[in-house]
C-alpha positions in Angstrom: -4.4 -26.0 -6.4 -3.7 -25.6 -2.7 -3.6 -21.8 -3.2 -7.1 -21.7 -5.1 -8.6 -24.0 -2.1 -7.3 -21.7 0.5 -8.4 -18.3 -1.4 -11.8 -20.0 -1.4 -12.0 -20.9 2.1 -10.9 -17.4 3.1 -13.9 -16.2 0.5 -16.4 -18.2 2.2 -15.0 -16.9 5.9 -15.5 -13.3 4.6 -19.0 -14.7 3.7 -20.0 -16.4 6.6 -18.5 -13.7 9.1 -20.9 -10.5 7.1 -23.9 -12.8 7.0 -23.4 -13.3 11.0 -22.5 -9.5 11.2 -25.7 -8.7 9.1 -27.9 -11.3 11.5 -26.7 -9.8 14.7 -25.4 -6.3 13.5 -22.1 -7.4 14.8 -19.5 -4.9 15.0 -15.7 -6.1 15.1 -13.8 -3.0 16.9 -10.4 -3.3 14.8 -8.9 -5.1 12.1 -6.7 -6.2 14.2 -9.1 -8.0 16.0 -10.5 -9.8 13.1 -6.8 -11.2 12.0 -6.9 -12.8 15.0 -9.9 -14.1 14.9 -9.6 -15.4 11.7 -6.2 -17.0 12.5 -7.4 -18.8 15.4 -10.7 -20.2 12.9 -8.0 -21.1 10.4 -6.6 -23.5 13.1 -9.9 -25.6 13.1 -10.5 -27.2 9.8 -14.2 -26.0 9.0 -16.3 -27.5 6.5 -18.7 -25.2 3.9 -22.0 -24.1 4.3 -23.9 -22.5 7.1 -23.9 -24.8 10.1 -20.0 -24.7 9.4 -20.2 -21.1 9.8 -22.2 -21.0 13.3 -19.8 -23.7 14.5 -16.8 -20.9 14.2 -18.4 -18.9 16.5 -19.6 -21.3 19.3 
């Protein structure tokens, strides 16, 4: 169950980060980059939807 709740958390990340991209026409230079990124947002426990998603920016 843990598993499924974390694939689904790392779907709506995915999500959230090519709406923003889309919205600002963000470019993230390297994967590398991202994994960071997306580790240090992992750190944070986020809730769903879209305010969570412009609070992992800010």
């Amino acid at each position: 169950m843990d598993e499924w709740i974390g694939r689904q958390k790392e779907r709506n990340l995915k999500k959230c980060l090519n709406n923003l991209r889309r919205r600002k026409k963000l470019t993230i230079k390297n994967e590398e980059e991202e994994r960071r990124e997306e580790r240090r947002r992992r750190k944070r426990k986020v809730g769903s939807g879209p305010k969570a998603c412009g609070a992992i920016l800010q």
